[in-house]
C-alpha positions in Angstrom: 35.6 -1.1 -19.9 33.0 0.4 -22.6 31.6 3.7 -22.0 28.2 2.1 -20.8 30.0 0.3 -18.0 32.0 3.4 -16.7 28.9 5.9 -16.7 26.9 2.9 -14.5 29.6 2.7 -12.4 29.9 6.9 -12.1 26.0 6.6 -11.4 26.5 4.1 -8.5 29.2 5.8 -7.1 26.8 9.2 -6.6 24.2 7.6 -5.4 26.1 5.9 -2.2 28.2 9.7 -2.0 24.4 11.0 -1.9 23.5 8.5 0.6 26.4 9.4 2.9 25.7 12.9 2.6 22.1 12.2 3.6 22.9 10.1 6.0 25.3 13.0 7.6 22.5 15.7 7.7 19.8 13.2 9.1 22.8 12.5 11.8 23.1 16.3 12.6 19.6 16.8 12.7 19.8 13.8 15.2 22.4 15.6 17.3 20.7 19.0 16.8 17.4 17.5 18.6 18.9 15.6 21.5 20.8 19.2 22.2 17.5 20.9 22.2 15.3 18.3 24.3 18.1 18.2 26.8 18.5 22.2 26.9 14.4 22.6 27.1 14.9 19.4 29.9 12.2 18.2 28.0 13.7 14.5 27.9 10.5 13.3 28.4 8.6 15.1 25.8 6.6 12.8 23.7 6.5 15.0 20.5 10.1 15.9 20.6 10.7 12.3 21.4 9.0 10.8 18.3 10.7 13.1 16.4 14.3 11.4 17.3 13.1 7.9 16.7 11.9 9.1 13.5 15.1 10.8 12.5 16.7 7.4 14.0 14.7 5.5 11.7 15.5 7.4 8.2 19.3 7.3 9.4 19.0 3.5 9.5 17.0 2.7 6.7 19.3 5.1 4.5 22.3 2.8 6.2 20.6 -0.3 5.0 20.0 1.2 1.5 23.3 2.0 1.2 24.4 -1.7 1.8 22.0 -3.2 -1.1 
């Protein structure tokens, strides 16, 4: 393996460990919501609401990314 081939393969490798990390905080920040809406019993809150499918939908689509 030539020098070129080991630093795109070092490259790769922190991108998907920066996609993981990612991942892990949009997870938290997930959690962190669901904790809040449920301690305000504002399950029903719109606002709060569209903030978890958003923070869903970054989670996923980082998941997918990850895959490619």
């Amino acid at each position: 393996m030539d020098c070129k081939q080991l630093n795109e393969r070092v490259s790769k490798q922190v991108e998907l460990m920066g996609h993981e990390h990612t991942i892990r905080r949009y997870e938290t920040m997930s959690n962190e919501l669901k904790r809040i809406m449920n301690q305000l019993s504002l399950r029903d809150s719109s606002l709060l609401s569209d903030v978890a499918v958003i923070v869903n939908d970054i989670i996923e689509s980082l998941k997918g990314s990850q895959k490619d």
